[in-house]
PDB file with SEQRES, HELIX, SHEET and CRYST1 records, atoms N, CA, C and O in Angstrom:
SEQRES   1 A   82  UNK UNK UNK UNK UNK UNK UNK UNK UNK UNK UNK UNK UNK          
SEQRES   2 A   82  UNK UNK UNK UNK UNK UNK UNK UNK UNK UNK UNK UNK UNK          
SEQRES   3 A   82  UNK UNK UNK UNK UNK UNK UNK UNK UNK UNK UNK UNK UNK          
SEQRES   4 A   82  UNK UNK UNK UNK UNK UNK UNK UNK UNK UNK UNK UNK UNK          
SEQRES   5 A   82  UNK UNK UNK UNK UNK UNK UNK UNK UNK UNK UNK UNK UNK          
SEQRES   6 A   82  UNK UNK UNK UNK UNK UNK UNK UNK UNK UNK UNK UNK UNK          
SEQRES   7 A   82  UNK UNK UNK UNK                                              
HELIX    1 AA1 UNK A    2  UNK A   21  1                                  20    
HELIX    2 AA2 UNK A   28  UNK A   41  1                                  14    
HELIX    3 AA3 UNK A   47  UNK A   58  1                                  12    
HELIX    4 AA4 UNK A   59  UNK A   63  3                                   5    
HELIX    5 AA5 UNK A   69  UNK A   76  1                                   8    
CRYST1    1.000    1.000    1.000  90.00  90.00  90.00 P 1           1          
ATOM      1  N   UNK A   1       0.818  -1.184   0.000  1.00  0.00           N  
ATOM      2  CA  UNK A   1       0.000   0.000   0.000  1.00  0.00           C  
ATOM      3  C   UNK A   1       0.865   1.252   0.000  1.00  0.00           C  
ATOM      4  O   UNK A   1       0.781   2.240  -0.730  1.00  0.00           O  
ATOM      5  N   UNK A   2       1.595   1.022   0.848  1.00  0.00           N  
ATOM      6  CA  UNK A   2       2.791   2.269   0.684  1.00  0.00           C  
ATOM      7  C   UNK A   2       2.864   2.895  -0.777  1.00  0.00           C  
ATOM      8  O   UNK A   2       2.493   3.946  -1.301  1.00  0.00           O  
ATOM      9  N   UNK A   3       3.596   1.614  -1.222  1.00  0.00           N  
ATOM     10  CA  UNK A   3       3.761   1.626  -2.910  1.00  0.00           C  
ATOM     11  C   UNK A   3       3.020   2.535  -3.776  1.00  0.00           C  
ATOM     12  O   UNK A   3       3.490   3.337  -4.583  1.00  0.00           O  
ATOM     13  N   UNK A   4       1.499   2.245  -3.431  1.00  0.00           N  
ATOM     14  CA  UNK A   4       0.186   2.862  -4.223  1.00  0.00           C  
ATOM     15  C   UNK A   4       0.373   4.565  -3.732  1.00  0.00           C  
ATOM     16  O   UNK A   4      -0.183   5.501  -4.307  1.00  0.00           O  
ATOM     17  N   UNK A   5       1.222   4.680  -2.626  1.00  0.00           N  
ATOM     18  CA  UNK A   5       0.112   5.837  -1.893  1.00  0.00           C  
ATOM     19  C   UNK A   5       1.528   6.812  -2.507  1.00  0.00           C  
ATOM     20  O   UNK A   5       1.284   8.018  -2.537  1.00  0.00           O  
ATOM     21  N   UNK A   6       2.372   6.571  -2.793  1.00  0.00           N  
ATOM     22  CA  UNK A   6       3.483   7.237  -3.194  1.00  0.00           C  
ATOM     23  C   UNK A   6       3.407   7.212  -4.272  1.00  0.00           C  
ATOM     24  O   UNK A   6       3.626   8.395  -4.532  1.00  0.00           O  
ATOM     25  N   UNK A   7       3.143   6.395  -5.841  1.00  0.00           N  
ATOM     26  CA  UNK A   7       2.619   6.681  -7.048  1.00  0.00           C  
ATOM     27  C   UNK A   7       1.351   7.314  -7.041  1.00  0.00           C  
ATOM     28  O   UNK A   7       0.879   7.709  -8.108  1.00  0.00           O  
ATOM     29  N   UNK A   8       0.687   7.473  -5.882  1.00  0.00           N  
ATOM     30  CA  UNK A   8      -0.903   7.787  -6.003  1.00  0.00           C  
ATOM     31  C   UNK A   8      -0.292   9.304  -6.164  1.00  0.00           C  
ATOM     32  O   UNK A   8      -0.446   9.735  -7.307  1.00  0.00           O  
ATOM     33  N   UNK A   9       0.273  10.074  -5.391  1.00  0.00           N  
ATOM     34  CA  UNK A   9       0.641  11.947  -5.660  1.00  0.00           C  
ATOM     35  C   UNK A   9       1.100  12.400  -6.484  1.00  0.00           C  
ATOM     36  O   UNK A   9       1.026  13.608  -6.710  1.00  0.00           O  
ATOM     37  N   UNK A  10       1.900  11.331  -7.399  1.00  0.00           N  
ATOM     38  CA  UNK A  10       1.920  11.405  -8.334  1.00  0.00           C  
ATOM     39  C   UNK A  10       1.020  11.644  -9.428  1.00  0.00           C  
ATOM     40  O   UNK A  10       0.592  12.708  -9.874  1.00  0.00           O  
ATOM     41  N   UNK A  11       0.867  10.769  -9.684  1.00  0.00           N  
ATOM     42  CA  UNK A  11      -0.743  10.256 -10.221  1.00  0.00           C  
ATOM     43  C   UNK A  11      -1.921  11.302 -10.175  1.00  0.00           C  
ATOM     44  O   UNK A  11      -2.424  11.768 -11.197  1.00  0.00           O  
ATOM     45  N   UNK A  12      -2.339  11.650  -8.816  1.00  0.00           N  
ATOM     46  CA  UNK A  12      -3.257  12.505  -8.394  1.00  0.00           C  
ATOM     47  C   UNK A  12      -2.657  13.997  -9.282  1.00  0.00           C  
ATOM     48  O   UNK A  12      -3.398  14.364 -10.194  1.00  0.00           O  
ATOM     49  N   UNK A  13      -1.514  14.743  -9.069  1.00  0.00           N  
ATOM     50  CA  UNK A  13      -1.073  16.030  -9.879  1.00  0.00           C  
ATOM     51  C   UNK A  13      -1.371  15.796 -11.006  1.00  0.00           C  
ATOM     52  O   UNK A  13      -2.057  16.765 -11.332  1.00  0.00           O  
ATOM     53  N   UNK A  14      -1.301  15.085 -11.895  1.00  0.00           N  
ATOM     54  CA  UNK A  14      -1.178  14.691 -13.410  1.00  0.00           C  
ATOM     55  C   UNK A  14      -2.753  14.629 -13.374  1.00  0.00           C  
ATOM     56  O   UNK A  14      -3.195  15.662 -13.875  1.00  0.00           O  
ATOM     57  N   UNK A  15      -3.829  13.716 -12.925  1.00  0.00           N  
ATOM     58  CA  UNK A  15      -4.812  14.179 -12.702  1.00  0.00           C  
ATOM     59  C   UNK A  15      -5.758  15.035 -12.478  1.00  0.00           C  
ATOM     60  O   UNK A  15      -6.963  14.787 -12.515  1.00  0.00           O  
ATOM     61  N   UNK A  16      -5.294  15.980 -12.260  1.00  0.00           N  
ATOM     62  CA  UNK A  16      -5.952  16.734 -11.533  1.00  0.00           C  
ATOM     63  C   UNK A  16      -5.354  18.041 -12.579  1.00  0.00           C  
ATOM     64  O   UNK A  16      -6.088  18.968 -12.919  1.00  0.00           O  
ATOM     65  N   UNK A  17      -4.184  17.948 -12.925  1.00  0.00           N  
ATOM     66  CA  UNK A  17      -4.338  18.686 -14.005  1.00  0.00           C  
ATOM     67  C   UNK A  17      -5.169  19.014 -16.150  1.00  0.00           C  
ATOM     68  O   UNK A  17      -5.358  19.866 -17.019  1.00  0.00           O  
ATOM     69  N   UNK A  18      -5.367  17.179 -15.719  1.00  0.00           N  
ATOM     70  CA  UNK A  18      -5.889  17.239 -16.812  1.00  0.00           C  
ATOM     71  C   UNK A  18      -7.537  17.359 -16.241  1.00  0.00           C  
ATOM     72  O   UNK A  18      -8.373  17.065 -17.096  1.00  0.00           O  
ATOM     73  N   UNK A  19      -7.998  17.705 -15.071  1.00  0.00           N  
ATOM     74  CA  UNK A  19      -9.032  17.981 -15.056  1.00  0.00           C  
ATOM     75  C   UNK A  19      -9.120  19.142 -14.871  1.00  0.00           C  
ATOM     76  O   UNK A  19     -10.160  19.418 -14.273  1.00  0.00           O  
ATOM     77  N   UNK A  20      -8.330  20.224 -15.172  1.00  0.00           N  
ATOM     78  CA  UNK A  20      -7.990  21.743 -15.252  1.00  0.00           C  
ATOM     79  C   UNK A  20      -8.199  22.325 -16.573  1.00  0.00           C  
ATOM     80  O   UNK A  20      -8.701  23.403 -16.890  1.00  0.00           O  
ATOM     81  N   UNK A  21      -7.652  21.274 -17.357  1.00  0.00           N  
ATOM     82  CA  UNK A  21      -7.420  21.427 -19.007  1.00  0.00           C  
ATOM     83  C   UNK A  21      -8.907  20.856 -19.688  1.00  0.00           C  
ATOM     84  O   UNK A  21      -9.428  21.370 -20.678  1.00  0.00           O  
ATOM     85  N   UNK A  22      -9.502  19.600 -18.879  1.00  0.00           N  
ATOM     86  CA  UNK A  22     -10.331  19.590 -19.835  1.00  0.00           C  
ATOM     87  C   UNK A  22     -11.476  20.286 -20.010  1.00  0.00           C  
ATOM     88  O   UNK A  22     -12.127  20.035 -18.996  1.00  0.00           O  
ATOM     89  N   UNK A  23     -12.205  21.123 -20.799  1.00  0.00           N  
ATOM     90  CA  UNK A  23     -13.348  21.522 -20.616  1.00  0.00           C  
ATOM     91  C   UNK A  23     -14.522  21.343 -20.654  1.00  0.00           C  
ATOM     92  O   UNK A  23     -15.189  21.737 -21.611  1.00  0.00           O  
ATOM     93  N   UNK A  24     -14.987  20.776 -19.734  1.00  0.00           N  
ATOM     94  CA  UNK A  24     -16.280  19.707 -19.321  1.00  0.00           C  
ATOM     95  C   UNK A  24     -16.811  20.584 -18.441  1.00  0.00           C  
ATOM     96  O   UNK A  24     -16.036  20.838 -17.519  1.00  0.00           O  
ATOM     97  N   UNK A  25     -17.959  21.195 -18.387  1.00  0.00           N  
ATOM     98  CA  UNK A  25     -18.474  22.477 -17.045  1.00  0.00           C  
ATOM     99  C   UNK A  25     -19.068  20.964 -16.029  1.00  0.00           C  
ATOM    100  O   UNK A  25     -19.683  19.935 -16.310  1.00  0.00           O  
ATOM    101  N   UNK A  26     -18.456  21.575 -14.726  1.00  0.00           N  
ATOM    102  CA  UNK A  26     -18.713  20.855 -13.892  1.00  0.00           C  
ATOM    103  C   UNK A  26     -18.066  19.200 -13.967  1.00  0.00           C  
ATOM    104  O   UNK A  26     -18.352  18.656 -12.901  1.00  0.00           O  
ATOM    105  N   UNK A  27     -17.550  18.561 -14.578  1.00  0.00           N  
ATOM    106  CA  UNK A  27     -17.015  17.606 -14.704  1.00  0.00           C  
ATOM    107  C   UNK A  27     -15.531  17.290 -14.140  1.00  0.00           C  
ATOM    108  O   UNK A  27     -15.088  16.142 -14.172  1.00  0.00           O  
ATOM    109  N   UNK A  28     -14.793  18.375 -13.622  1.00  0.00           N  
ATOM    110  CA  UNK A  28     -13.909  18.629 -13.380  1.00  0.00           C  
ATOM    111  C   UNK A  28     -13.193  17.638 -12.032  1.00  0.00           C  
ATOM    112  O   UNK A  28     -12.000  17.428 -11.814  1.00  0.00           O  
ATOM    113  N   UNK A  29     -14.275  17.201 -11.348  1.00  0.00           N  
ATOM    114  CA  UNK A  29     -13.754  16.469 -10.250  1.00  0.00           C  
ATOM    115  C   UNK A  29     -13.619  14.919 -10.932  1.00  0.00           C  
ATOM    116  O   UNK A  29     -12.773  14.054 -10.703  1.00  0.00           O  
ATOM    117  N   UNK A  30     -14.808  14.903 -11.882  1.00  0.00           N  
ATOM    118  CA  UNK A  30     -15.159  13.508 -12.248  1.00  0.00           C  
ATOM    119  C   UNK A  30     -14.050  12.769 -13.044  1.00  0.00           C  
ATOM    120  O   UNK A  30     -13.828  11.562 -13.138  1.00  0.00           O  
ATOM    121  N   UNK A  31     -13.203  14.194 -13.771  1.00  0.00           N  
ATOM    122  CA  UNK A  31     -12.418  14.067 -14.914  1.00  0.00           C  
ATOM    123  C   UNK A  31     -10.697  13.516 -14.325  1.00  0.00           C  
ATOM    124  O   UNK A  31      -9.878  12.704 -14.756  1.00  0.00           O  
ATOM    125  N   UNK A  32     -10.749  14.606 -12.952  1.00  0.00           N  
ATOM    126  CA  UNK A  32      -9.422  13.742 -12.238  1.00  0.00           C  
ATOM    127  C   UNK A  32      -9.574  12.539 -11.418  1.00  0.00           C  
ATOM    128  O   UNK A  32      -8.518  11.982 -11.117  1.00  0.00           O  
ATOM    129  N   UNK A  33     -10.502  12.097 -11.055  1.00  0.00           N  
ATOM    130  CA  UNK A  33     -11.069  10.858  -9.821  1.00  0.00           C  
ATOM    131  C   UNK A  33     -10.865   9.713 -11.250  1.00  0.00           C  
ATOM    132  O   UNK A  33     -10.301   8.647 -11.004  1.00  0.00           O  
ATOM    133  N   UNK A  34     -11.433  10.038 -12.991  1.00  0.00           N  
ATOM    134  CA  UNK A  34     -11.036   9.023 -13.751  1.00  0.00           C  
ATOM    135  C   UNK A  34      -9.538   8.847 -14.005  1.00  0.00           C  
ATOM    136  O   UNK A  34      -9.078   7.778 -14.405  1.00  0.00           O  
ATOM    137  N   UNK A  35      -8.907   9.762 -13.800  1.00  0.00           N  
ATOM    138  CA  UNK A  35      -7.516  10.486 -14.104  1.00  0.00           C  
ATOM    139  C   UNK A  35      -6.414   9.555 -13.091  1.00  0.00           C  
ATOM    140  O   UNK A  35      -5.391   8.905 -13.303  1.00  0.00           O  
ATOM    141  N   UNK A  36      -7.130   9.846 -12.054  1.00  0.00           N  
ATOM    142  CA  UNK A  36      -6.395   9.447 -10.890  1.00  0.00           C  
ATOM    143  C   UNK A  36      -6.354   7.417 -11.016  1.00  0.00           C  
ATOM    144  O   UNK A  36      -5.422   6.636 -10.824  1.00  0.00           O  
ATOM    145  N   UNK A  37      -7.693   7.194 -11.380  1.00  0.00           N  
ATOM    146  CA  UNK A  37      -7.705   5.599 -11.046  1.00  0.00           C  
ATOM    147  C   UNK A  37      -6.572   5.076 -12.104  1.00  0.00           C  
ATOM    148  O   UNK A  37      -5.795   4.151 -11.867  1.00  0.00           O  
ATOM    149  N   UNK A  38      -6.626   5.944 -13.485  1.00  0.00           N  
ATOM    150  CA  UNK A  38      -6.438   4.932 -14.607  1.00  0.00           C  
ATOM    151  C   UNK A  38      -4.564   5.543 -14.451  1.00  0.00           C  
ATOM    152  O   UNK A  38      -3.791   4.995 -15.237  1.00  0.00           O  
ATOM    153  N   UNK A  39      -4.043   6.451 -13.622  1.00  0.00           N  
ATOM    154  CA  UNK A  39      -2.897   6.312 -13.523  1.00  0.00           C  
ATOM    155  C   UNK A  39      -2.458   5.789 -12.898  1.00  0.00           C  
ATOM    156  O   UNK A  39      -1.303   5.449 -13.157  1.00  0.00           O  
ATOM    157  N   UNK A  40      -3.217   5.271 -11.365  1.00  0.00           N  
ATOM    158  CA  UNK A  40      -2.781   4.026 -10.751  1.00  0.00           C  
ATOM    159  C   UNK A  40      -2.672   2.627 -11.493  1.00  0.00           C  
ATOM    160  O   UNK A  40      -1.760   1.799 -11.488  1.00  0.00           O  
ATOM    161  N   UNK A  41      -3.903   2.637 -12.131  1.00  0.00           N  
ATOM    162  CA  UNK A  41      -3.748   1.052 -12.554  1.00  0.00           C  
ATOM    163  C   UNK A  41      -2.569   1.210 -13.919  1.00  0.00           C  
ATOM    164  O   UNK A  41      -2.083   0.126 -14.239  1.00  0.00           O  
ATOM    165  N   UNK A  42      -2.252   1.988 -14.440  1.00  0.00           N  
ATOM    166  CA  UNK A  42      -0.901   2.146 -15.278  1.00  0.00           C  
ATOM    167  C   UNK A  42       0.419   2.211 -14.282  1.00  0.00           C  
ATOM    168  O   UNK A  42       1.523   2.206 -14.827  1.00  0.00           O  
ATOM    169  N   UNK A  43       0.346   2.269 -12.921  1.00  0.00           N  
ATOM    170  CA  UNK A  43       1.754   2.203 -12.194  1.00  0.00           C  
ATOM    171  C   UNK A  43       1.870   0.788 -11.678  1.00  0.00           C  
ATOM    172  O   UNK A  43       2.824   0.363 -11.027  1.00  0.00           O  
ATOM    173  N   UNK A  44       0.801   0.102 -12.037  1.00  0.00           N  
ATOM    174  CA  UNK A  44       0.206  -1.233 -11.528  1.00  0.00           C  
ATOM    175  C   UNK A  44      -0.582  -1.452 -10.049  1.00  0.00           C  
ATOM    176  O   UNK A  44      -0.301  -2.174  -9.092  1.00  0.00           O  
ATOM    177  N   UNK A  45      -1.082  -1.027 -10.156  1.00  0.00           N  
ATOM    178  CA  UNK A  45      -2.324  -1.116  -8.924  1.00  0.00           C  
ATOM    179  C   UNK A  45      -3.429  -1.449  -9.554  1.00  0.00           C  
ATOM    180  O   UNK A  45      -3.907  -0.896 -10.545  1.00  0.00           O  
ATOM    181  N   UNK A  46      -4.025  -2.795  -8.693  1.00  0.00           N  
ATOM    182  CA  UNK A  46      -4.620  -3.253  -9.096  1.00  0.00           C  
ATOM    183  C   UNK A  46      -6.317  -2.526  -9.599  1.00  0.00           C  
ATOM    184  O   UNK A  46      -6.901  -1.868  -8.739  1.00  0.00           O  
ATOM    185  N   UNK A  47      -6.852  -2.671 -10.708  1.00  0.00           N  
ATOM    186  CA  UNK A  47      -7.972  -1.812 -11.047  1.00  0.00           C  
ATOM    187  C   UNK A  47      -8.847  -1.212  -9.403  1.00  0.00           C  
ATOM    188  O   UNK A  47      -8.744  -0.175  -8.748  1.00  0.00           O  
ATOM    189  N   UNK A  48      -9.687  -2.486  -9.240  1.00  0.00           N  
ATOM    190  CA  UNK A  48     -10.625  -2.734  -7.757  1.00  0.00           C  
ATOM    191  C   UNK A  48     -10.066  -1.854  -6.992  1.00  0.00           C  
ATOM    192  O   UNK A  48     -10.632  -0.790  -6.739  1.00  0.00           O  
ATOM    193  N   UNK A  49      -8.507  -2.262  -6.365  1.00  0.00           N  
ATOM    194  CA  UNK A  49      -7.982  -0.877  -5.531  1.00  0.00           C  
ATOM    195  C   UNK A  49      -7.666   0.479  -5.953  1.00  0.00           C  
ATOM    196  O   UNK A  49      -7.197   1.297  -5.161  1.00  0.00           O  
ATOM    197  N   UNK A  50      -7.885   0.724  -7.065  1.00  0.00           N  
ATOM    198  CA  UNK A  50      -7.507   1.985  -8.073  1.00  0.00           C  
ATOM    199  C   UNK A  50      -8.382   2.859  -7.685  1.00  0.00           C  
ATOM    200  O   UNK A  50      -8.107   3.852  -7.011  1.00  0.00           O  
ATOM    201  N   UNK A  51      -9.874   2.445  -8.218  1.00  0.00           N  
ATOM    202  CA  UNK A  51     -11.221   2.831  -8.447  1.00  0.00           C  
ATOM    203  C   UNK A  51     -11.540   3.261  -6.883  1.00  0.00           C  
ATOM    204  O   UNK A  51     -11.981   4.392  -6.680  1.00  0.00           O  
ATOM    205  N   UNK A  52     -11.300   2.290  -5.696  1.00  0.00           N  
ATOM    206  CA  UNK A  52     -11.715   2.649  -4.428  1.00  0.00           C  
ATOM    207  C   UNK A  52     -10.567   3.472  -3.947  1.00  0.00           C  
ATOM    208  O   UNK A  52     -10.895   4.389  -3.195  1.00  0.00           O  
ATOM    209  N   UNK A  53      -9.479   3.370  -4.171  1.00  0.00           N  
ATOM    210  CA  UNK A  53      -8.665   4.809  -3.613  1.00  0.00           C  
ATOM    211  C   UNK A  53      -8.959   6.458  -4.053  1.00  0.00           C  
ATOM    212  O   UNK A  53      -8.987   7.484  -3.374  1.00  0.00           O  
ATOM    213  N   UNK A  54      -9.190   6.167  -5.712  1.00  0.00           N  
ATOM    214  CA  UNK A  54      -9.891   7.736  -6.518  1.00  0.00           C  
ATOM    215  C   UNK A  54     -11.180   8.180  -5.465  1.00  0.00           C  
ATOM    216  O   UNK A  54     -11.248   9.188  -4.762  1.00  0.00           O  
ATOM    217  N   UNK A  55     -12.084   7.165  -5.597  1.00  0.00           N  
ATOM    218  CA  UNK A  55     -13.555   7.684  -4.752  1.00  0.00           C  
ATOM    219  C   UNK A  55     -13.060   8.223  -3.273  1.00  0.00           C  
ATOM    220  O   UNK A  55     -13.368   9.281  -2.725  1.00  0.00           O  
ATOM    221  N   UNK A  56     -12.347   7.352  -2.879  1.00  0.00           N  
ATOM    222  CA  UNK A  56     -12.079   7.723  -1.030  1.00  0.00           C  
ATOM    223  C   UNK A  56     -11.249   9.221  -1.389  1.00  0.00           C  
ATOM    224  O   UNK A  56     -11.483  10.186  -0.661  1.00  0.00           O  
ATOM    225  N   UNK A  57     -10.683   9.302  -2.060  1.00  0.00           N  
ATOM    226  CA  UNK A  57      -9.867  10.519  -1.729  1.00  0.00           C  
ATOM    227  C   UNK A  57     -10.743  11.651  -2.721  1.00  0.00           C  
ATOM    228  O   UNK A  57     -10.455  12.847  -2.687  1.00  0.00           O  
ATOM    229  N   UNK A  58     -11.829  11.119  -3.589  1.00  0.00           N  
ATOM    230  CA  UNK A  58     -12.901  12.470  -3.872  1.00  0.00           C  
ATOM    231  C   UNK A  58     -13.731  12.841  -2.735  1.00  0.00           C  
ATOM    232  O   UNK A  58     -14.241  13.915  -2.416  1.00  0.00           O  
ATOM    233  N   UNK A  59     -13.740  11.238  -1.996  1.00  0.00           N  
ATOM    234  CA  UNK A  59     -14.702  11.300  -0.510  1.00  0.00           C  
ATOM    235  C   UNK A  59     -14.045  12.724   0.617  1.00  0.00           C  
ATOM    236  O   UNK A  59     -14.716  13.466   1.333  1.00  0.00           O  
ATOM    237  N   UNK A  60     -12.670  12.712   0.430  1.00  0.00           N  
ATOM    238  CA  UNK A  60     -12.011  13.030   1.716  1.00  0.00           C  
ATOM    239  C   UNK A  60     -11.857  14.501   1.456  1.00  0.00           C  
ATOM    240  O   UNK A  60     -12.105  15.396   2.264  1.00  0.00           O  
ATOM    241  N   UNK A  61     -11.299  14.676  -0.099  1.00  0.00           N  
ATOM    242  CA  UNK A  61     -10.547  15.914  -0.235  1.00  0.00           C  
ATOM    243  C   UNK A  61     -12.206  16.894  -0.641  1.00  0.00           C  
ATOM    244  O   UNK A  61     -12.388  17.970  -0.070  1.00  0.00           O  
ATOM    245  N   UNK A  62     -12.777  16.601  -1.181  1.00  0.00           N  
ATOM    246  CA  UNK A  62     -14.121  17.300  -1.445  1.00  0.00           C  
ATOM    247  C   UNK A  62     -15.236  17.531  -0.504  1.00  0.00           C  
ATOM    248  O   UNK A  62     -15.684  18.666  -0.337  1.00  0.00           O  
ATOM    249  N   UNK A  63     -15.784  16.313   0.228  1.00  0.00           N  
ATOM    250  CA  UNK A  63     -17.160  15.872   1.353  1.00  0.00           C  
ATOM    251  C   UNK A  63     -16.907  16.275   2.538  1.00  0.00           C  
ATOM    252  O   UNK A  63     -17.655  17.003   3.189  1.00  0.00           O  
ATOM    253  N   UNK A  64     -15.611  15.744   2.989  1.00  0.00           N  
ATOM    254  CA  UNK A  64     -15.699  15.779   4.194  1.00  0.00           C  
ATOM    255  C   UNK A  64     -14.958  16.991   5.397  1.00  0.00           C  
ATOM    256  O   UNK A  64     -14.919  17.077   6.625  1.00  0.00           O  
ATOM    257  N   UNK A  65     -14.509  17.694   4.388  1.00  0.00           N  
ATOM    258  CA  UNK A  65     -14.151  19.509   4.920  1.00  0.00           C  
ATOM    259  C   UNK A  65     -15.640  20.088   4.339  1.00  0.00           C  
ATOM    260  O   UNK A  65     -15.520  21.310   4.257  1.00  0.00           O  
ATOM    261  N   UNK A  66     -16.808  19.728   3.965  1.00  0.00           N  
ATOM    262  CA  UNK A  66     -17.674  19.949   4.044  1.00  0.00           C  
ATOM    263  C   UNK A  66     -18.825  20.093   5.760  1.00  0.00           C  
ATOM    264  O   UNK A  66     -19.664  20.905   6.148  1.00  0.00           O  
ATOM    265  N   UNK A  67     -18.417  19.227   6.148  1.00  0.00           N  
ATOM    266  CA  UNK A  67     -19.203  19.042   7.541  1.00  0.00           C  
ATOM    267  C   UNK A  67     -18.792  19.490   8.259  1.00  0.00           C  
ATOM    268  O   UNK A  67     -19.437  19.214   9.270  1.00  0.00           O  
ATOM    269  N   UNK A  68     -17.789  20.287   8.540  1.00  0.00           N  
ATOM    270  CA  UNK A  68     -17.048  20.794  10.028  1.00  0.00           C  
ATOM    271  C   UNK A  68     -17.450  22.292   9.648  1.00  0.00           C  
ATOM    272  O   UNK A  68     -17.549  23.159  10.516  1.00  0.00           O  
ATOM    273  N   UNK A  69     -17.709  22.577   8.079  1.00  0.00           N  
ATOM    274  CA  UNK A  69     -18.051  24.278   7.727  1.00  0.00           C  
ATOM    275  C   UNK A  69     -19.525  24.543   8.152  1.00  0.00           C  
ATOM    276  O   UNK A  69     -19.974  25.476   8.818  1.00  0.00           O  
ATOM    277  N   UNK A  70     -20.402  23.068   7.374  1.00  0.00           N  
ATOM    278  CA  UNK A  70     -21.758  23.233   7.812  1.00  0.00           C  
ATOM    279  C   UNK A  70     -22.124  23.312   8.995  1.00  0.00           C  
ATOM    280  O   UNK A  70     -23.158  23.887   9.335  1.00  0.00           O  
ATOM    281  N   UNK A  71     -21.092  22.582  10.009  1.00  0.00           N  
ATOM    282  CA  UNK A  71     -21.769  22.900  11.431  1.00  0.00           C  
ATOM    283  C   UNK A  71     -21.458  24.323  11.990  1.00  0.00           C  
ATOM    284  O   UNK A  71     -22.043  25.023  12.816  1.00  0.00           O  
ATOM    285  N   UNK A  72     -20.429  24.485  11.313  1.00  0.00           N  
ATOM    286  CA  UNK A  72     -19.311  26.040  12.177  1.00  0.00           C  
ATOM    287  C   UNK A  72     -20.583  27.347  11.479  1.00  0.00           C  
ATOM    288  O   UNK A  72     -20.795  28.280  12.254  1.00  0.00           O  
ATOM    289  N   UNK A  73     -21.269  27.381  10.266  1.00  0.00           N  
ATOM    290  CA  UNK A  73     -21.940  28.280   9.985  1.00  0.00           C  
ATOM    291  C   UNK A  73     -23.525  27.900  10.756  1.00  0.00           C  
ATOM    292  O   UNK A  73     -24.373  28.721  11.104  1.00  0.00           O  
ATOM    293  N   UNK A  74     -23.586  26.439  10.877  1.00  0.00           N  
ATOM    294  CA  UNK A  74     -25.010  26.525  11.908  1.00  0.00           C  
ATOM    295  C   UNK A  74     -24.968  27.149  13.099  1.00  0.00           C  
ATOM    296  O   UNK A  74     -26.013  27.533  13.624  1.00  0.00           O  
ATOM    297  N   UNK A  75     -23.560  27.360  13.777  1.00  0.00           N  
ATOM    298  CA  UNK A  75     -23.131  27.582  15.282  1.00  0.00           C  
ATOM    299  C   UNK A  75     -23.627  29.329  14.933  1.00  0.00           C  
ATOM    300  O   UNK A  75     -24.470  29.980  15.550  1.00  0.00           O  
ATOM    301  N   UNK A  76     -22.858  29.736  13.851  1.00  0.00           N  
ATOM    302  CA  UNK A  76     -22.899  30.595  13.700  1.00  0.00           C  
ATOM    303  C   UNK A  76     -23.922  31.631  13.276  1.00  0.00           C  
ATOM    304  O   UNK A  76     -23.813  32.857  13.284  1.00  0.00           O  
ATOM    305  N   UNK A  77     -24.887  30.910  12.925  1.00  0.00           N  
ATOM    306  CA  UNK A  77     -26.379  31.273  12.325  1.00  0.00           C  
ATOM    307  C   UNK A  77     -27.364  31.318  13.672  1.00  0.00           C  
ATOM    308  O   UNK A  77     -28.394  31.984  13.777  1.00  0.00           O  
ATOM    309  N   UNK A  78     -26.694  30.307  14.819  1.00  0.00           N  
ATOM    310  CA  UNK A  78     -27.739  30.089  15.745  1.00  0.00           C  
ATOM    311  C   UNK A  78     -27.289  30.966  16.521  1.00  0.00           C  
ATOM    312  O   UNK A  78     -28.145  31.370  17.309  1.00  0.00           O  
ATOM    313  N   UNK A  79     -25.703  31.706  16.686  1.00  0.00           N  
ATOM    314  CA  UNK A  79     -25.539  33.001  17.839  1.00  0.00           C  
ATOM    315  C   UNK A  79     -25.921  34.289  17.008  1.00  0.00           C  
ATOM    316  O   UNK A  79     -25.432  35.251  17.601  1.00  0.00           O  
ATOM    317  N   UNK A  80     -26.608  34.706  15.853  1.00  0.00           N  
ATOM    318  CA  UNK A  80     -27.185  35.602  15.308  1.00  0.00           C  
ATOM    319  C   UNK A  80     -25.577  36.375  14.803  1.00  0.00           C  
ATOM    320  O   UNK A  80     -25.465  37.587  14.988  1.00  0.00           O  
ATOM    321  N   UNK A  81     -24.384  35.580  14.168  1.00  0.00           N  
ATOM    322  CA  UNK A  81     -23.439  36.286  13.432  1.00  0.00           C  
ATOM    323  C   UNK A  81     -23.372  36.168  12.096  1.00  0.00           C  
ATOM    324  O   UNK A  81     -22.529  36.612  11.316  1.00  0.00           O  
ATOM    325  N   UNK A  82     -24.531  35.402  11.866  1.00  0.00           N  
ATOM    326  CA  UNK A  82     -24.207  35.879  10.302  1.00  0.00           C  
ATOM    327  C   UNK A  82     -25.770  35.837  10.040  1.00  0.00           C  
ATOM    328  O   UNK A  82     -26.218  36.124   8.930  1.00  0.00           O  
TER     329      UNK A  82                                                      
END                                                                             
């Protein structure tokens, strides 16, 4: 796993740039998460683990700094600051 997670940053930049370049409105996450799997499974990682590392890390880097904002602006909605 090591292995994967050190070709994966790799992988992920190169990704993530061609989801910069391509012009797809709104597709942009979809375009590096495909980006990301199919350069793992070209460093040899296996497809199955490819596909579930792209999603977990669209899960992590996108969703889930989502929930700590939604609560911090509910806190903040409920002491009348915003």
């Amino acid at each position: 796993m090591l292995y994967a997670a050190g070709n994966g940053a790799r992988a992920e930049n190169k990704s993530r740039a061609l989801g910069a370049i391509v012009p797809i409105a709104g597709a942009g996450a979809a375009v590096s998460t495909i980006g990301l799997s199919g350069a793992l499974v070209a460093v040899g990682v296996d497809k199955n683990v490819a596909v579930a590392t792209a999603l977990t890390n669209q899960l992590v880097v996108t969703y889930l700094p989502a929930i700590p904002g939604w609560l911090a602006t509910r806190d903040l909605i409920g002491r009348d600051y915003l």
